[in-house]
N, C-alpha and C positions, 0 to 999 in steps of 0.2 A: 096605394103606396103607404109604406108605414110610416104612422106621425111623426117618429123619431126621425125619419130619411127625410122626411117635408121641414121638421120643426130644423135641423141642420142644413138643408136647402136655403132655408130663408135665414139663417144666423150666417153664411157665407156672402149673400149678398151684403147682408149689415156687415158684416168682416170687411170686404170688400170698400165699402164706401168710409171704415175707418183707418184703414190705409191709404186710401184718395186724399184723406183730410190732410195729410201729413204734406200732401203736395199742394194744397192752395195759400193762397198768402192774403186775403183779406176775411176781414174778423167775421163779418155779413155772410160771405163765403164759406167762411169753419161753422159757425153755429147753426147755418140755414142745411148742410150737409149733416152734420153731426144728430139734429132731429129725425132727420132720416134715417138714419144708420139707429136711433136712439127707438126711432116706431120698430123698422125690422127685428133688431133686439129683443124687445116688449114682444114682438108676435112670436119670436121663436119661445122665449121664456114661458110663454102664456103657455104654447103649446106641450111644453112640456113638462107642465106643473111648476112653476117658478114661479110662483104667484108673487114673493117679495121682491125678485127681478123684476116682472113687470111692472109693478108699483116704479120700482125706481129706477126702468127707461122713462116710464110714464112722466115723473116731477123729473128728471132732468131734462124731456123738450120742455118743461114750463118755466123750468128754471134756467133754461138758455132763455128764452124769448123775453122771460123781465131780465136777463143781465147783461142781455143786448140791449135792452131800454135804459134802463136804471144803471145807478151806481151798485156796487158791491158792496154793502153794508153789513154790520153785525146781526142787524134786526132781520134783516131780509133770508141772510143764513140759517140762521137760528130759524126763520120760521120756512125756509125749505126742509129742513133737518126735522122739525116737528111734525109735519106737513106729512113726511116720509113715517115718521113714525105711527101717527093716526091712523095713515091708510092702510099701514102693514098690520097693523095691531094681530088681527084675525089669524093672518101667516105666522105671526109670530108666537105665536101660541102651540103651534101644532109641531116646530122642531126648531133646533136651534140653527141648523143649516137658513134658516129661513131668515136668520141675523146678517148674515153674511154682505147682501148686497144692501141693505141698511148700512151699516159699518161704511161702505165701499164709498157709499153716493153721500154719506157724511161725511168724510173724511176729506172726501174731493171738492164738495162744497165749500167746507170751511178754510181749503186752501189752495181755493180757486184764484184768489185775490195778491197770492205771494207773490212778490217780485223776484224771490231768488230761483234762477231754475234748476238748481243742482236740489235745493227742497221740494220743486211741483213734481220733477220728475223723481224723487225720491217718494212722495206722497202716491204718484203713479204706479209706481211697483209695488208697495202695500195693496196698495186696492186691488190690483193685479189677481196676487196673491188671492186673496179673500173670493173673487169670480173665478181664480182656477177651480178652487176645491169645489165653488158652487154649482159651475157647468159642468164639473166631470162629476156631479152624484145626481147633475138633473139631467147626463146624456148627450150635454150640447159640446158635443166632441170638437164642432169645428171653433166656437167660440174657444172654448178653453186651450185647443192648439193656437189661435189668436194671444190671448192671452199672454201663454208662454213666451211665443214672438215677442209681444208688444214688452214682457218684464226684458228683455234680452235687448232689445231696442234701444229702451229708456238706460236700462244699464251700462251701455255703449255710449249713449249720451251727454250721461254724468262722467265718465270717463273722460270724453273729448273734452264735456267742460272744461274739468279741471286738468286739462293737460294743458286747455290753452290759456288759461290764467296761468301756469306754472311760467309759460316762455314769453308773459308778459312781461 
């Protein structure tokens, strides 16, 4: 079978288990699935050359598991965020596509912590953004139709937000 057909086989399951998350309601719950779906990710990326993808499925199961333990700190950020950049160093040298999910897993990192949700999921469709362009030039059709969903999603969400602060 062709790697491309295998590497998007296993980005549908990771698809799949990040639309699951949307339905559970304990924290242990989202982050213990979200690793999941975060390894699947990491394998289909690997598969199909996303090397700075993989990196950063990779730190963000590590960086759910300390922020499941730990508080969310500046310090702590900053050094997932350096963390990501060390490892990517290699990939990033070879194209600037390879910035992309750096950007992505930094972004979400440093405003993992917000309280506003019209901002998280503002932050969310950014990133979005940034994995569409990177899974539709590394092939991973099905994440990037994900993707799409999920900016449409979160879009819808901000909306409801503020529709229902307005009839507050």
């Amino acid at each position: 079978m062709n790697l491309i057909i295998i590497a998007n086989i296993v980005s549908f399951l990771g698809c799949l288990l990040m639309v699951a998350i949307g339905f559970l309601k304990k924290k242990e719950q989202i982050l213990g699935v979200q690793c999941l779906q975060f390894s699947l990710m990491g394998i289909s990326n690997f598969l199909l050359g996303g090397i700075s993808g993989t990196i950063s499925n990779l730190i963000s199961i590590v960086r759910n598991l300390v922020f499941f333990k730990a508080r969310i700190t500046v310090p702590l950020k900053l050094g997932f965020i350096a963390l990501q950049v060390l490892l990517s160093l290699g990939a990033l040298k070879t194209s600037p596509l390879e910035w992309l999910p750096l950007l992505a897993a930094g972004a979400f990192t440093w405003f993992l912590d917000v309280k506003n949700e019209v901002t998280l999921k503002a932050v969310i469709i950014a990133t979005f953004f940034l994995w569409v362009v990177y899974d539709l030039c590394h092939q991973n059709y099905v994440a990037m139709t994900f993707d799409v969903l999920s900016i449409f999603s979160n879009a819808a969400g901000i909306w409801m937000i503020r529709k229902a602060r307005k009839s507050s």
